[in-house]
N, C-alpha and C positions, 0 to 999 in steps of 0.2 A: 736907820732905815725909815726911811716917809712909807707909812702902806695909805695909799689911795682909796678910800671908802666912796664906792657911786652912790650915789642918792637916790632916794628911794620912789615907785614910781607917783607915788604923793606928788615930792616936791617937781620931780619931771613935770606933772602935770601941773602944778599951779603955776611952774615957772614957765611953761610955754604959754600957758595961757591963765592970766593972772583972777578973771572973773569966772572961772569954770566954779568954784565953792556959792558964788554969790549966784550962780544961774541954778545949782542945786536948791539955794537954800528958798528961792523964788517956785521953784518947781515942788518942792512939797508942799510951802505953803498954798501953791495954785490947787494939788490935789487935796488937802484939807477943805480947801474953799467950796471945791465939788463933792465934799464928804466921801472922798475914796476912803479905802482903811488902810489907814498908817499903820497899825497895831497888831494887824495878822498875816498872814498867809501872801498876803500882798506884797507886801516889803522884800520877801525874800526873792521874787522877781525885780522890783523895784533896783534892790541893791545888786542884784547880781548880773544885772545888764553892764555894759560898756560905758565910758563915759558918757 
């Protein structure tokens, strides 16, 4: 029996769209740049929005 594993919504997204990690990784270092806070209270909105 083949059981079919979906992948997970990670790779969906990198495979739809290959620069989605490298426009993250541009966008915290933009908000460092402006001294937002990476390190508190901030982040959990940060991560917890949409792509």
């Amino acid at each position: 029996m083949n059981a079919s594993v979906e992948p997970s919504q990670w790779v969906q997204i990198t495979r739809d769209d290959p620069d989605h990690s490298h426009r993250d990784a541009q966008r915290f270092r933009d908000m460092a740049a402006a001294g937002d806070d990476l390190a508190g209270g901030f982040m959990v909105t940060v991560l917890s929005r949409p792509g």
